[in-house]
N, C-alpha and C positions, 0 to 999 in steps of 0.2 A: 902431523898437524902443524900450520904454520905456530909459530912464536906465540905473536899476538891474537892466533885467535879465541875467538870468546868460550869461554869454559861453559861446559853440559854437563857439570853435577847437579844432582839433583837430592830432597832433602825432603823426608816424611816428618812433620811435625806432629803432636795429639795436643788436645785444649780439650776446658768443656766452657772456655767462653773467651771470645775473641777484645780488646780492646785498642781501640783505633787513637791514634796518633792525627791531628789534621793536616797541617800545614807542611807539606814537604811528603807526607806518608799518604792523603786521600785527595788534596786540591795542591798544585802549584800557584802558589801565591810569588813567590820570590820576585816577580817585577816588581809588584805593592809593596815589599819590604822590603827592595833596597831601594827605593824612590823614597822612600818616608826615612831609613834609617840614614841614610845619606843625606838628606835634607838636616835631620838632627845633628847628625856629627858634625858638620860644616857649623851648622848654627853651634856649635860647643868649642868648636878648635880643634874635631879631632878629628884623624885621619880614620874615611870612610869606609877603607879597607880592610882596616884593621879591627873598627865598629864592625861591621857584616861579620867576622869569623865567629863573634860572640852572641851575635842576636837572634839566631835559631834554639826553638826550643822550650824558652824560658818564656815568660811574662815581661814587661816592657823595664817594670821599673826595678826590676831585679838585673836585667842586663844592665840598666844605667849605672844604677849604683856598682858595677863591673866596670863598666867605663869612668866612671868620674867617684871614685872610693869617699872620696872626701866630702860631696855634696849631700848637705842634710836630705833623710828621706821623704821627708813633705815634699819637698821638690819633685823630684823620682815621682812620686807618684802622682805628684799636676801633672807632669810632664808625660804621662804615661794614657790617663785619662784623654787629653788632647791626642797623643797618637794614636790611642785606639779608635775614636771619632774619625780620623782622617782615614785611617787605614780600611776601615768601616763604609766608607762612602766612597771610595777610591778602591774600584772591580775590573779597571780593565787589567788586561792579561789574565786573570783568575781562570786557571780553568783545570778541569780533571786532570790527575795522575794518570796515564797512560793505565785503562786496564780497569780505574776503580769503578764505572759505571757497572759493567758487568760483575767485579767482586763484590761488591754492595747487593746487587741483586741478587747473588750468591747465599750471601748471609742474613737475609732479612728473616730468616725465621729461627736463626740463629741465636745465641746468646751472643749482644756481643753491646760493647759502647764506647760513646766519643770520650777521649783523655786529650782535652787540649787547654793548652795556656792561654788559646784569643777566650773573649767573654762571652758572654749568650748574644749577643748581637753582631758583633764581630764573625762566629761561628755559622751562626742563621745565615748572613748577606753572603761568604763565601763560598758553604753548602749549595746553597740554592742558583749562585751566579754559574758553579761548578755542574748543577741538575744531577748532585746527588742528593739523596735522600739524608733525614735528618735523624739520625738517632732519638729512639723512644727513653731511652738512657744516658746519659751523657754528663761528666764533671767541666765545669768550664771553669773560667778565673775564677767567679762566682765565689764558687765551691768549696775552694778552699785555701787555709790560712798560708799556706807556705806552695810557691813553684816549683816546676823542674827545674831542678834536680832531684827535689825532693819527692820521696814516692806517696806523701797523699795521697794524691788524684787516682792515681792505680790503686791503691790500697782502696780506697772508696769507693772506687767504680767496680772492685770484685765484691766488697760488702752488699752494695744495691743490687748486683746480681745473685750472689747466694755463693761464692765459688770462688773456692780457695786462691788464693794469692800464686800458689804454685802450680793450681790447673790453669790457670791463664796465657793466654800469649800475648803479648807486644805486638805491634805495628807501630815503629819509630823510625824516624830518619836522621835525629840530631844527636849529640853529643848527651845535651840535657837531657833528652827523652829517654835514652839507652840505660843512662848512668839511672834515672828515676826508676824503669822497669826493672833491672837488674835489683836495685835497694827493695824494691818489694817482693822480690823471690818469684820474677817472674822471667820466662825466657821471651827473650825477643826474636823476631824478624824483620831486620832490618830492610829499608826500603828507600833506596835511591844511594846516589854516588856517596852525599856525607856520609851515610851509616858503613860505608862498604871498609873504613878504616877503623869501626868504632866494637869492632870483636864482636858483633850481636851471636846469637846463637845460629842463624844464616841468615843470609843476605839474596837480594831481588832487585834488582837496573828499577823496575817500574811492578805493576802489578797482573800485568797482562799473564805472565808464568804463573800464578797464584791459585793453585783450586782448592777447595774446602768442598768435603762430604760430610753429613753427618751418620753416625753408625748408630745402630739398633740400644747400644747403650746409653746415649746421650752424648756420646767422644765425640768431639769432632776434628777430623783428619783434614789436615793443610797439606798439599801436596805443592813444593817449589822446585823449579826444575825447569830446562831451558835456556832458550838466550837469556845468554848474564847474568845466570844464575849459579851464586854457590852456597855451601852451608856443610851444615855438619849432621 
C-alpha cells in the first residue's frame, strides 16, 4: 500500500445517548467564522491568523478574552453579542458536513442532543440554512454559565437525557470541544481534520463512514470505519 494512502481502520464504539457538537462536527460554518473573526482581529490589531487558531469551539467572548487578556469582560461580551448577530444573519457558505444529512436521519429516534457554544438563534438559522433537523434536546450558550472548555454543557445535556456522563459519546471537532467532552467522562469521536490531532477516542475526515444501530437493549452501536478513517 502506497505511503500516503488513506488508512481503513475501522472502530466499534457503544453509547446509550449520542451528543452533537455543531459547528465543525454537523454544519461547516468556517466561511462565516473566518469572515466575522477576521474582521474582528483587524479591527483589534491582531493578526487574523493567529485569531482563527483560537476561535473554534468556545463561545465568542471567552475566545476574546484569550486574545486580548487585559480587556475588561463587559467588553468581551458587547463584543460578542454583536458577533453573534452578524454571524446569525450572515449563511452563505453554511452548509452540511459531508455525511450529516443522512446521520441525523440515522439518529432521530435515538437519544441524542445539540452541545454547542452558538445560541438559540445562531443554532436555529445554521441548522436549518444546513436542512438539518433541530434537536428536540439541545444546550446552547443559553444554557449555561461557563464554555468549552468547560464540560457544562455535556454534563447537562446527559442530565436532560437521563444517561450517565460515561454512557455517552462526543461528536467534536475542536480543541475546546474534545478537552470539554473528555472533563466530563465522556469518549469522543472526533470529526474533521482539527480533531484528527486532538487524541479523541477515534477519529472521521466527515461523517459519511458514520453508522449507528440501535440494539434490543437500548446500546446503541456507532460503527466508524472507511475512507479516512481511524480510531481505537
Amino acid at each position: 500500500m502506497p505511503a500516503n494512502a488513506p488508512t481503513t481502520t475501522t472502530s466499534v464504539l457503544t453509547a446509550r445517548a449520542l451528543l452533537l457538537d455543531m459547528d465543525g462536527t454537523l454544519v461547516n460554518s468556517d466561511a462565516v467564522v473566518e469572515r466575522c473573526w477576521r474582521r474582528w482581529a483587524i479591527e483589534h490589531g491582531l493578526d487574523p491568523e493567529e485569531a482563527l487558531k483560537v476561535v473554534h469551539g468556545r463561545q465568542g467572548y471567552l475566545t476574546m478574552a484569550v486574545l486580548l487578556p487585559d480587556r475588561p469582560m463587559e467588553q468581551n461580551l458587547a463584543d460578542n453579542r454583536v458577533m453573534l448577530e452578524q454571524e446569525t444573519a450572515d449563511l452563505d457558505g453554511v452548509v452540511p458536513i459531508t455525511g450529516a444529512p443522512a446521520f441525523m436521519a440515522a439518529i432521530a429516534a435515538l437519544p441524542h442532543a445539540l452541545v454547542t457554544s452558538a445560541d438559540e438563534a445562531l443554532a436555529t438559522a445554521r441548522l436549518t440554512a444546513s436542512g438539518l433537523p433541530i434537536p428536540s434536546t439541545r444546550v446552547t450558550a443559553e444554557h449555561v454559565s461557563a464554555s468549552k472548555p468547560d464540560p457544562e454543557g455535556f454534563l447537562k445535556a446527559a442530565a436532560e437525557l437521563g444517561v450517565d456522563p460515561a454512557d455517552c459519546l462526543a461528536l467534536e471537532d475542536s480543541d475546546a470541544g474534545i478537552t470539554a467532552a473528555f472533563a466530563a467522562g465522556m469518549r469522543v469521536l472526533g470529526v474533521g481534520p482539527r480533531a484528527a490531532a486532538l487524541s479523541p477516542t477515534a477519529h472521521t475526515e466527515d461523517l459519511t463512514d458514520v453508522r449507528v444501530a440501535s440494539l434490543p437493549d437500548g446500546t446503541i452501536r456507532i460503527h466508524v470505519g472507511g475512507r479516512g478513517v481511524s480510531g481505537m
